[in-house]
C-alpha positions as CSV (number, residue, x, y, z in Angstrom):
1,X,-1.9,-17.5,-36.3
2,X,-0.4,-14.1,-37.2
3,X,-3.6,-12.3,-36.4
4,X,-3.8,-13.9,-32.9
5,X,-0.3,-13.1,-32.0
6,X,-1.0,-9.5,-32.7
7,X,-3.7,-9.9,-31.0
8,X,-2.2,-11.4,-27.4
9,X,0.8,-8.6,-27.7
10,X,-1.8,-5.8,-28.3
11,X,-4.2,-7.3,-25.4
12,X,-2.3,-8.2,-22.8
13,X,-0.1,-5.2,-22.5
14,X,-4.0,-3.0,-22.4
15,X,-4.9,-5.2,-19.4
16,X,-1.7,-5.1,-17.6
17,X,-2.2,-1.5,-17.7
18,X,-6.0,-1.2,-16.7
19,X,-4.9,-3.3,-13.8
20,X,-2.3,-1.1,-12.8
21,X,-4.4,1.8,-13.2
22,X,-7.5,0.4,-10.9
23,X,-4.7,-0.6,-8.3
24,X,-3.3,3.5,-8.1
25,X,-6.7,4.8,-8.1
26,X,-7.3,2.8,-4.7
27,X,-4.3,3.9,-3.2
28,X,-4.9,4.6,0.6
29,X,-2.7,7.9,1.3
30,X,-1.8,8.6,5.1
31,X,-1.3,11.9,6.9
32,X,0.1,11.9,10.1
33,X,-1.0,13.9,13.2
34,X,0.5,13.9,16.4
35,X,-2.2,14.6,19.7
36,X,-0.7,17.5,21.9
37,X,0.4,16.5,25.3
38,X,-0.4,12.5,24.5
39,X,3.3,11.6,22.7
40,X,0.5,9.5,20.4
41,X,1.1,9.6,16.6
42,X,-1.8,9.1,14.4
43,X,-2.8,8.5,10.7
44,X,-5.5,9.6,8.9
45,X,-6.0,7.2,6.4
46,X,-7.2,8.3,3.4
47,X,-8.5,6.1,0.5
48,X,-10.5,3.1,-0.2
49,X,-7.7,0.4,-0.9
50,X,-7.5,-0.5,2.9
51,X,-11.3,-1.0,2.8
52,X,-12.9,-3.2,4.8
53,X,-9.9,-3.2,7.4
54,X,-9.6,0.6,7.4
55,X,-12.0,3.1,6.5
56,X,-11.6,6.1,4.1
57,X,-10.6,9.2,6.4
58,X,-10.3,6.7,9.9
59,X,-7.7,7.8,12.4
60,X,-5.5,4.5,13.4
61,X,-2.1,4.6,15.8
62,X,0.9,4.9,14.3
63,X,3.9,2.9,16.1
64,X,7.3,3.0,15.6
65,X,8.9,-0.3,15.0
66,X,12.2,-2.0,14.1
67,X,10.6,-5.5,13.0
68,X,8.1,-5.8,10.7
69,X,6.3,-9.3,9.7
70,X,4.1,-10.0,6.7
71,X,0.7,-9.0,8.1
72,X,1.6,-6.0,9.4
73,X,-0.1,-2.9,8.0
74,X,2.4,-0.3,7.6
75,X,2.4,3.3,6.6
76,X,5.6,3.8,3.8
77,X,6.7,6.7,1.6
78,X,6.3,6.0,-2.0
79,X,8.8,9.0,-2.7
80,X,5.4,11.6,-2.7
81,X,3.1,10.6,-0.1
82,X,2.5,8.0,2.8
83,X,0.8,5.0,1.6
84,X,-0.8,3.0,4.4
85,X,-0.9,-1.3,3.1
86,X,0.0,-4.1,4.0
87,X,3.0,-6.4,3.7
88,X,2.2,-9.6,2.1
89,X,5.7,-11.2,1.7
90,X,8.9,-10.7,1.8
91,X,11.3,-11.3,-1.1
92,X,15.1,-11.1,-0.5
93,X,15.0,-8.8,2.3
94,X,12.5,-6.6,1.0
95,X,9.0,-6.3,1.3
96,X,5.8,-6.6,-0.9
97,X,2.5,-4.9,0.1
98,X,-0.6,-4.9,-1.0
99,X,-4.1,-2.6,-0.2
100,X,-7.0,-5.0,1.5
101,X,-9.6,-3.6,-1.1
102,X,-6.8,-3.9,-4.0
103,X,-7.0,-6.6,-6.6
104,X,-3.1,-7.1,-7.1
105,X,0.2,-6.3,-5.1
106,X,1.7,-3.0,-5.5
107,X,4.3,-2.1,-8.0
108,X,8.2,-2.6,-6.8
109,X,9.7,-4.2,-3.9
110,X,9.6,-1.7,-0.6
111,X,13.0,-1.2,1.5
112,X,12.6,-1.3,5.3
113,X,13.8,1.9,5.6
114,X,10.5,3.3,4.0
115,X,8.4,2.5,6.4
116,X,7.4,5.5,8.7
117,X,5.6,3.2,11.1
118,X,3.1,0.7,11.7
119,X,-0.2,1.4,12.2
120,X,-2.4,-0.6,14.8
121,X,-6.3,-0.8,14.7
C-alpha cells in the first residue's frame, strides 16, 4: 500500500507536468500588423495550438471589442507576448481559454482587460 502511494504522489505530479509542458510548446503567439492607409489591424498568428481553425503564420483581422462571449477567439497578453485562443468559459467574471489543437485549458483565469482584440476569420 505504502509502495503505491509513493507511487501515485511521484506519478501524478510527472504527468501534470508533461501535460503542462505539451500545452506551452503549442502556444499560438500573435504579432500585430496594421495595413497603411486601410485603418485594418491584423495578426499574424504564429504556432500550431490554433490548428485546424488557424494556421501557423496565417494573417486573421484583429477587432476591437468591449464584449466578449465564450467562443470567441481572442488575441491576450500573457505578460510577454500575444497569445491568440479561445475562450471556453467563463468563471466569476473572468475568462478561461483554451488553443483548438491544445489538449487542456490554459493555465490561470484571464482578466478582460487582457484581451488586445478579437480576431475574426
Amino acid at each position: 500500500m505504502r509502495n503505491a502511494l509513493i507511487l501515485v504522489v511521484t506519478i501524478i505530479p510527472l504527468i501534470l507536468l508533461g501535460l503542462f509542458l505539451i500545452n506551452q510548446a503549442f502556444a499560438s503567439d500573435a504579432y500585430p500588423v496594421e495595413f497603411p492607409n486601410t485603418g485594418n489591424v491584423f495578426v499574424k498568428v504564429e504556432g500550431k495550438s490554433m490548428e485546424p481553425t488557424i494556421k501557423d503564420g496565417e494573417f486573421v483581422k484583429c477587432l476591437s471589442e468591449t464584449e466578449y462571449k465564450s467562443g470567441d477567439i481572442v488575441a491576450f497578453s500573457n505578460g510577454e507576448v500575444l497569445v491568440s485562443h479561445r475562450i471556453i468559459a467563463y468563471v466569476s467574471g473572468k475568462l478561461i481559454t483554451k488553443g483548438d489543437g491544445n489538449l487542456i485549458p490554459d493555465i490561470g483565469l484571464l482578466d478582460k482587460n487582457q484581451i488586445f482584440c478579437k480576431l475574426t476569420l
